[in-house]
N, CA, C and O atoms as a GROMACS GRO file, in nm:
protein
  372
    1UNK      N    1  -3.660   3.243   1.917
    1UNK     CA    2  -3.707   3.113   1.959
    1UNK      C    3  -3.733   3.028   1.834
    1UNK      O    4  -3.786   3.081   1.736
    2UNK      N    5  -3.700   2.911   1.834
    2UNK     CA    6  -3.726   2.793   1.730
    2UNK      C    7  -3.856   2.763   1.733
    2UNK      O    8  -3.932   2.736   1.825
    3UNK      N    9  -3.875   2.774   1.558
    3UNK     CA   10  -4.042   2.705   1.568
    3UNK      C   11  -4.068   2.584   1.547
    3UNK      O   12  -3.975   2.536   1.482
    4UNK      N   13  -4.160   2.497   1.570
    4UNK     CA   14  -4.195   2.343   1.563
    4UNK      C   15  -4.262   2.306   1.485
    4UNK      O   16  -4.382   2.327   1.499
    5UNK      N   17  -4.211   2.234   1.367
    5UNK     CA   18  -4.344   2.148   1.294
    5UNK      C   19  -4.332   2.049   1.299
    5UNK      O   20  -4.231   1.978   1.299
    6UNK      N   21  -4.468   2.021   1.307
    6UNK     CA   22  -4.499   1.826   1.280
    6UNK      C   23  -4.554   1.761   1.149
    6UNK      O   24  -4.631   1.830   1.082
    7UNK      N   25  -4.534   1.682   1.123
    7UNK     CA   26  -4.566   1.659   0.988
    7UNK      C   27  -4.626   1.486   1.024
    7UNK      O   28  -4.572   1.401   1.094
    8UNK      N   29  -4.713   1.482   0.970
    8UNK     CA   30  -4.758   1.272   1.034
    8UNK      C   31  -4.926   1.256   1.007
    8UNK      O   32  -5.007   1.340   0.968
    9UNK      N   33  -4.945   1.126   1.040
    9UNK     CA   34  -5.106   1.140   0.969
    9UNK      C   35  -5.193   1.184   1.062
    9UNK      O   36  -5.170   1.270   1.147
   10UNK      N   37  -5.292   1.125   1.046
   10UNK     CA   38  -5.426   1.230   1.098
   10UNK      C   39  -5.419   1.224   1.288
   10UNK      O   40  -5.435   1.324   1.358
   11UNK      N   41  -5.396   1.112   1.331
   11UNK     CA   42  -5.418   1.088   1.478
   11UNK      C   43  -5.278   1.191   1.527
   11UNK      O   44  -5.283   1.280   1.612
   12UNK      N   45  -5.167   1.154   1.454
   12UNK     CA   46  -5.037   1.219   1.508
   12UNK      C   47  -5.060   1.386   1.523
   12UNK      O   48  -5.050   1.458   1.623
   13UNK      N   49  -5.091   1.414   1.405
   13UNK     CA   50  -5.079   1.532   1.393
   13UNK      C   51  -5.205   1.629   1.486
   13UNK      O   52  -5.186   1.748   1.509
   14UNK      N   53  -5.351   1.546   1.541
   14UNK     CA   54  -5.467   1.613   1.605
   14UNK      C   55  -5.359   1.564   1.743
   14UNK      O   56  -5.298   1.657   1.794
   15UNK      N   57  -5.338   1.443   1.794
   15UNK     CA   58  -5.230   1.479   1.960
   15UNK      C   59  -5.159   1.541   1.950
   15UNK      O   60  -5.124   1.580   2.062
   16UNK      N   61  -5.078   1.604   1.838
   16UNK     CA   62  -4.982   1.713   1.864
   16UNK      C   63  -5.080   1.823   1.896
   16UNK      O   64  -5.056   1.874   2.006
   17UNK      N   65  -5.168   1.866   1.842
   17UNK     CA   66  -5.254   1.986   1.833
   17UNK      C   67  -5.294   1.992   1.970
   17UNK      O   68  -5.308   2.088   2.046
   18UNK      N   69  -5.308   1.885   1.982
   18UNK     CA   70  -5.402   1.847   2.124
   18UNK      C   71  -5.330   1.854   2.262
   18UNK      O   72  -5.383   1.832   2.370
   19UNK      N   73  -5.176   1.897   2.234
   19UNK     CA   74  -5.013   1.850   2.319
   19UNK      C   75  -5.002   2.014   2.296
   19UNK      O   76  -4.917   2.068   2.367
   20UNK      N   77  -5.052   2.073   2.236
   20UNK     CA   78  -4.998   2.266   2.179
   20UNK      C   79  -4.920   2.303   2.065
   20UNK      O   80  -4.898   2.421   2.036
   21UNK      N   81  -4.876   2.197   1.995
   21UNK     CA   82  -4.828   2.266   1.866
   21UNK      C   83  -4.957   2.266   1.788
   21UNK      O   84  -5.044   2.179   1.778
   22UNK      N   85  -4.947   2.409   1.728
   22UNK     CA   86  -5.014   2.429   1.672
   22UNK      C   87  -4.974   2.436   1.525
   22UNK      O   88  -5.031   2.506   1.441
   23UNK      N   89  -4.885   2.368   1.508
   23UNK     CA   90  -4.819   2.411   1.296
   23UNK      C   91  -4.791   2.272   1.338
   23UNK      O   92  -4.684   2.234   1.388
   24UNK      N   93  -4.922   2.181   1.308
   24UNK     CA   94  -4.878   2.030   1.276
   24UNK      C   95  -4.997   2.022   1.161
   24UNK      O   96  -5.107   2.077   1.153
   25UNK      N   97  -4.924   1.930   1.077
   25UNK     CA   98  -4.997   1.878   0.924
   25UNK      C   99  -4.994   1.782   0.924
   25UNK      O  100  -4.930   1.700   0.989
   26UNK      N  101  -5.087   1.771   0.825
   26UNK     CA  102  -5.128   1.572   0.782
   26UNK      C  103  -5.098   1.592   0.656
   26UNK      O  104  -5.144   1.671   0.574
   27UNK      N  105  -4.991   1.487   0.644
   27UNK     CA  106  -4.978   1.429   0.510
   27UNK      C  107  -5.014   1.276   0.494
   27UNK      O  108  -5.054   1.213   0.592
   28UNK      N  109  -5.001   1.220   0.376
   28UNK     CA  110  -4.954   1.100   0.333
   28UNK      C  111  -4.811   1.072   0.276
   28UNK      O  112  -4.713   1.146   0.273
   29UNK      N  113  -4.829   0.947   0.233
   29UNK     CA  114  -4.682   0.906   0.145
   29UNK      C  115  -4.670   0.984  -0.007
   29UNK      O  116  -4.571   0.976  -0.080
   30UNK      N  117  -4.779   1.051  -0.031
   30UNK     CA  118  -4.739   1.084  -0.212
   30UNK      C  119  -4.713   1.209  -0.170
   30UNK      O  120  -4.635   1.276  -0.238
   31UNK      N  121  -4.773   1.269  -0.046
   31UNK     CA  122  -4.774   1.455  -0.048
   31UNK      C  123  -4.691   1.520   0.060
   31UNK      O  124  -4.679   1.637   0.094
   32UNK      N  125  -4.627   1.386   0.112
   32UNK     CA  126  -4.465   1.397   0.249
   32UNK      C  127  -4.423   1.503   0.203
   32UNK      O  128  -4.445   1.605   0.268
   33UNK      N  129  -4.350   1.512   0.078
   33UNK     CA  130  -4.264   1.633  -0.010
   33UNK      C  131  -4.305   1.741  -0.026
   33UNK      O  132  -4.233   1.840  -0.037
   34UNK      N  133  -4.457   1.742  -0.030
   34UNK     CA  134  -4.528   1.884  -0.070
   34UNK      C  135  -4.504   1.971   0.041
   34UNK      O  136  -4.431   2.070   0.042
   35UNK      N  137  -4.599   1.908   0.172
   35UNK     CA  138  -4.647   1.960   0.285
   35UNK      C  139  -4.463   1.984   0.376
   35UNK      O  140  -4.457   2.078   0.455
   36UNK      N  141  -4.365   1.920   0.362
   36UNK     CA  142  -4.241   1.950   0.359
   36UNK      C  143  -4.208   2.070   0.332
   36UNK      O  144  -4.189   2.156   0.417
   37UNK      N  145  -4.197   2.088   0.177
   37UNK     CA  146  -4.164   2.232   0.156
   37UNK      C  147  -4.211   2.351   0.161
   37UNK      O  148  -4.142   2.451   0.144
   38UNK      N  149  -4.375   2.352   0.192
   38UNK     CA  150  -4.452   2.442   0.240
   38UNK      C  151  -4.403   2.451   0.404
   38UNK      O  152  -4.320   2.540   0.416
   39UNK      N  153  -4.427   2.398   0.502
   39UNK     CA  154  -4.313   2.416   0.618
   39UNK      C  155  -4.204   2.435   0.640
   39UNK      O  156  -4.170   2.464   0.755
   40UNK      N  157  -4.125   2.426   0.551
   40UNK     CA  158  -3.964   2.432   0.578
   40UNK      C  159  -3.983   2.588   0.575
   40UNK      O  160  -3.899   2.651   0.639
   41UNK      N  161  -4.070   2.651   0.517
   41UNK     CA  162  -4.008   2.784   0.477
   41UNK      C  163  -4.054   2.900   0.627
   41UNK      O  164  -4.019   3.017   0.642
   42UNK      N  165  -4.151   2.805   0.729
   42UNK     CA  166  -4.192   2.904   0.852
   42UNK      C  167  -4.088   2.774   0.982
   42UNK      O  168  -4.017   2.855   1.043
   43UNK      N  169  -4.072   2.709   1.010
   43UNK     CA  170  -4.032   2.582   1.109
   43UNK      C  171  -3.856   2.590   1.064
   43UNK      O  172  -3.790   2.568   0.963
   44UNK      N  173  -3.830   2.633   1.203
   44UNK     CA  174  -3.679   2.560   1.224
   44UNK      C  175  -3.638   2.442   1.214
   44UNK      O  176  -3.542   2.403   1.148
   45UNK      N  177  -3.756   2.341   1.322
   45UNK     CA  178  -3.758   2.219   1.350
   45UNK      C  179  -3.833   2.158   1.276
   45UNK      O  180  -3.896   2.245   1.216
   46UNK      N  181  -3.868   2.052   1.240
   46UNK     CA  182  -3.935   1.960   1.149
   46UNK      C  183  -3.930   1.828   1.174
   46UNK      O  184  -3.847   1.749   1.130
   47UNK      N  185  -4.068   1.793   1.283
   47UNK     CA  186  -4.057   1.665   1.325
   47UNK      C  187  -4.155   1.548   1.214
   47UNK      O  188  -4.276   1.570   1.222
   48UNK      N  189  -4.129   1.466   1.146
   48UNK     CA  190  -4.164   1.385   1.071
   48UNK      C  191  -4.199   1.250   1.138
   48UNK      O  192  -4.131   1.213   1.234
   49UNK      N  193  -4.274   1.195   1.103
   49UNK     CA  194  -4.373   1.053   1.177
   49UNK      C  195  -4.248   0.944   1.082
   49UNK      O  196  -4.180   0.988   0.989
   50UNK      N  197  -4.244   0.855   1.114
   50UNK     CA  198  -4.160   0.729   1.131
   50UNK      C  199  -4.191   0.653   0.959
   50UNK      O  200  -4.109   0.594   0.888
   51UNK      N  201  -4.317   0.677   0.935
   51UNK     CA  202  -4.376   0.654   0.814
   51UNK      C  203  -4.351   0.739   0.678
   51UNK      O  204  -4.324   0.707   0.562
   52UNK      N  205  -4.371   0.854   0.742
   52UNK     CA  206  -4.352   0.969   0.615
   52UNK      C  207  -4.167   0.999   0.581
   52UNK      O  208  -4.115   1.053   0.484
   53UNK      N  209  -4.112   0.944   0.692
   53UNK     CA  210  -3.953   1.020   0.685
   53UNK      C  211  -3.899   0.999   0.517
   53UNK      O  212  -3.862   1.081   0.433
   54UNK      N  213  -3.911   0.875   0.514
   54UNK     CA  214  -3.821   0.806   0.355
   54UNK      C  215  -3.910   0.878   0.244
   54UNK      O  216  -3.871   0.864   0.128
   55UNK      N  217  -4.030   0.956   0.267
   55UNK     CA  218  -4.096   0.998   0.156
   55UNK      C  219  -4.022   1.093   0.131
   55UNK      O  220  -3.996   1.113   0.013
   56UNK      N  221  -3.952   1.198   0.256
   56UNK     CA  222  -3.922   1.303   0.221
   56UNK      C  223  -3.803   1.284   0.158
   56UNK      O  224  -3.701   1.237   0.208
   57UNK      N  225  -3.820   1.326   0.034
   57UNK     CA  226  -3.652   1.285   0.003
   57UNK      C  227  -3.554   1.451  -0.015
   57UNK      O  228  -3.436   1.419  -0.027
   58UNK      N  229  -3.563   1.552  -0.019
   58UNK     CA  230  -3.506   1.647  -0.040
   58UNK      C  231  -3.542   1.731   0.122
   58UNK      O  232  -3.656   1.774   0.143
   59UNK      N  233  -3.443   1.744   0.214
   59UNK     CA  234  -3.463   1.814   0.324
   59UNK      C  235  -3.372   1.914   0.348
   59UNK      O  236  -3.256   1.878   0.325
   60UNK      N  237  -3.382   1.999   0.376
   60UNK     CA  238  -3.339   2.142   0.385
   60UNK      C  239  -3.234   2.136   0.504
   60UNK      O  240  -3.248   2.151   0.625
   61UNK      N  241  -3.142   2.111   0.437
   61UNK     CA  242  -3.004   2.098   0.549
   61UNK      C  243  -2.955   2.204   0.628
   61UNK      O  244  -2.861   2.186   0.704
   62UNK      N  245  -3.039   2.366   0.610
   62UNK     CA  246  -3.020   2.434   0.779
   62UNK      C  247  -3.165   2.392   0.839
   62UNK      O  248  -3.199   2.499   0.891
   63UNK      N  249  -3.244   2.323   0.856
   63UNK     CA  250  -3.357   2.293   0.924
   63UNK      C  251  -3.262   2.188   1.039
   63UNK      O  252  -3.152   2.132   1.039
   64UNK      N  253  -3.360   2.200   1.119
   64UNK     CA  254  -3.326   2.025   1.179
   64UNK      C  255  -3.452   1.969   1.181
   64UNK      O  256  -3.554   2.023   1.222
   65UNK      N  257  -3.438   1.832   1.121
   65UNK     CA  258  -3.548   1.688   1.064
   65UNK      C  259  -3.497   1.617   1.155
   65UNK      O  260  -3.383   1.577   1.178
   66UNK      N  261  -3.661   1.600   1.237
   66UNK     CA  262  -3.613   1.498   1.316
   66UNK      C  263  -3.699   1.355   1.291
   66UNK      O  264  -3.818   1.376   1.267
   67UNK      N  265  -3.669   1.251   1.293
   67UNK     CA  266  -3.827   1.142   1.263
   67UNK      C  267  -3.814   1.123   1.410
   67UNK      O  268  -3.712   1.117   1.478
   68UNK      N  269  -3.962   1.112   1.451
   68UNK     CA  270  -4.040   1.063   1.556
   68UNK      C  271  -4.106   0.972   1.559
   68UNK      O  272  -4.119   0.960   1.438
   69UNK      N  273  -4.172   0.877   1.608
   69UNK     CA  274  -4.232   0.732   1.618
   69UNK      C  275  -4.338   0.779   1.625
   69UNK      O  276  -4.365   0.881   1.688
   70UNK      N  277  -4.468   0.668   1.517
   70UNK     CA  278  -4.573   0.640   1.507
   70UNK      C  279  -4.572   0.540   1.511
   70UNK      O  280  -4.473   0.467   1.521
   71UNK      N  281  -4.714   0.501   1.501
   71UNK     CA  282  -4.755   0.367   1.512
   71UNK      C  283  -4.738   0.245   1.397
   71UNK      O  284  -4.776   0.128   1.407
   72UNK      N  285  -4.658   0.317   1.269
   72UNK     CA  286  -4.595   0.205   1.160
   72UNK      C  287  -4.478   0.160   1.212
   72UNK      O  288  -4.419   0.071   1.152
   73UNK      N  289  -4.421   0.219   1.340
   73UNK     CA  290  -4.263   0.165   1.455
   73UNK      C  291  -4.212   0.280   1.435
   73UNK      O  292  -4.274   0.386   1.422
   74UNK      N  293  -4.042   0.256   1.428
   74UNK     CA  294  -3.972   0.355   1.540
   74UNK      C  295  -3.953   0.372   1.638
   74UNK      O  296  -3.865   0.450   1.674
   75UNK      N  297  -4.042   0.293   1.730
   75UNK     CA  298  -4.046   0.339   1.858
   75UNK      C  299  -3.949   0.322   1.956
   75UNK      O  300  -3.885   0.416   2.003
   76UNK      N  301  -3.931   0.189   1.995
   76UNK     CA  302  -3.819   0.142   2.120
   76UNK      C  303  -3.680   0.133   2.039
   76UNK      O  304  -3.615   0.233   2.069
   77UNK      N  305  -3.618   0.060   1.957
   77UNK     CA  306  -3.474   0.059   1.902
   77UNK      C  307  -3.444   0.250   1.872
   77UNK      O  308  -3.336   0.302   1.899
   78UNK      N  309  -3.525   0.304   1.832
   78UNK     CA  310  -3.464   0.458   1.791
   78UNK      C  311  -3.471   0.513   1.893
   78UNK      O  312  -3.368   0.580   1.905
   79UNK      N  313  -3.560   0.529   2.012
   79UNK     CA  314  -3.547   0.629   2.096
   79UNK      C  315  -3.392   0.539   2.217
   79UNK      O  316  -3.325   0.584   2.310
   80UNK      N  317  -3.395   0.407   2.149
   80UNK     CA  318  -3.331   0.386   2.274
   80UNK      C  319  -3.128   0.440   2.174
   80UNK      O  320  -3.028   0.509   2.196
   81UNK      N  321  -3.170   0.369   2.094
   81UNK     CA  322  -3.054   0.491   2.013
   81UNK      C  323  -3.023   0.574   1.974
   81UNK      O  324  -2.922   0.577   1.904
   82UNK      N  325  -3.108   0.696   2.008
   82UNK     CA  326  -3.130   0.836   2.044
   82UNK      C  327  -3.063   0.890   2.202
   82UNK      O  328  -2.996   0.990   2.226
   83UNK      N  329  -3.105   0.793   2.282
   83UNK     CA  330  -3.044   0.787   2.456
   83UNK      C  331  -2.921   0.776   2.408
   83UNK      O  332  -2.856   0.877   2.431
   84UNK      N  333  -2.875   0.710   2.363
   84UNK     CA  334  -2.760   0.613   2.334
   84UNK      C  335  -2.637   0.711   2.305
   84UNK      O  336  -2.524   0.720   2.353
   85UNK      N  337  -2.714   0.785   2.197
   85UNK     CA  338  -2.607   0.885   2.130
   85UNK      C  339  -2.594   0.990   2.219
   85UNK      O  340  -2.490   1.053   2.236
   86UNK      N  341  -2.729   1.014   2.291
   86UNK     CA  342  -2.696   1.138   2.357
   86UNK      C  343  -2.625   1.172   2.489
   86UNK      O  344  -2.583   1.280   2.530
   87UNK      N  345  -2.624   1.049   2.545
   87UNK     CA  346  -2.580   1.033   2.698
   87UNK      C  347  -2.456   0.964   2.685
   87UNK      O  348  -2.370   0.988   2.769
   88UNK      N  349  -2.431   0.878   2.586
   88UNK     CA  350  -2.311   0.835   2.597
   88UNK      C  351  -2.261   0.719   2.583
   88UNK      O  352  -2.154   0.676   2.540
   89UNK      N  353  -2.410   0.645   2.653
   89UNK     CA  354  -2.403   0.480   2.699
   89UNK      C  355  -2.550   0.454   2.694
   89UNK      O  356  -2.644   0.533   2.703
   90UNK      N  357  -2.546   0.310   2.677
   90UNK     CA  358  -2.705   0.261   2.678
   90UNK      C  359  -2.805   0.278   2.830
   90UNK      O  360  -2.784   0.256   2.950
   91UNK      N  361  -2.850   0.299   2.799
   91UNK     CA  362  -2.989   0.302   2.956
   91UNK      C  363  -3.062   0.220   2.919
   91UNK      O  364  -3.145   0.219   2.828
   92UNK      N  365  -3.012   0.102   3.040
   92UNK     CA  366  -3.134   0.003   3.027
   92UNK      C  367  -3.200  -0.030   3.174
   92UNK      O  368  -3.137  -0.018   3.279
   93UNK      N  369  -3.357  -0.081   3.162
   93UNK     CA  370  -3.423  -0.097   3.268
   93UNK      C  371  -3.448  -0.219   3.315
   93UNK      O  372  -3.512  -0.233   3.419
   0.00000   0.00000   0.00000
């Protein structure tokens, strides 16, 4: 089974905790990279907050990195081009 990490600041990372992952971290923008490579080495998956993604600059290309939306955006244009890619065609409401 694939394991899950989250990586994002303090609110992201206590609702993940609070949602059941339990291997979610708080970083910032200077320590994205640190708290990165200390996870890469237990997490298949590696979900990154919308804010921290561009910090990470070296990512471990058998992982899968995914960025997820916080509250600095991301939110509606990526998930809706996330649908987009995955289904085929746009879904709109």
């Amino acid at each position: 089974m694939a394991k899950l990490a989250v990586i994002g600041d303090e609110m992201t990372a206590l609702g993940m905790r609070l949602a059941g992952v339990r291997n979610s971290h708080v970083a910032g923008v200077k320590d994205a990279q640190d708290v990165y490579n200390k996870v890469k080495v237990e997490a298949d998956i590696i979900a990154i907050t919308h804010t921290l993604f561009e910090s990470v600059k070296e990512t471990d290309s058998e992982k899968i990195n995914v960025r997820m939306p916080d509250i600095g955006g991301g939110g509606g244009d990526m998930i809706k081009d996330l649908v987009k890619r995955v289904v085929g065609f746009e879904v709109k409401s």
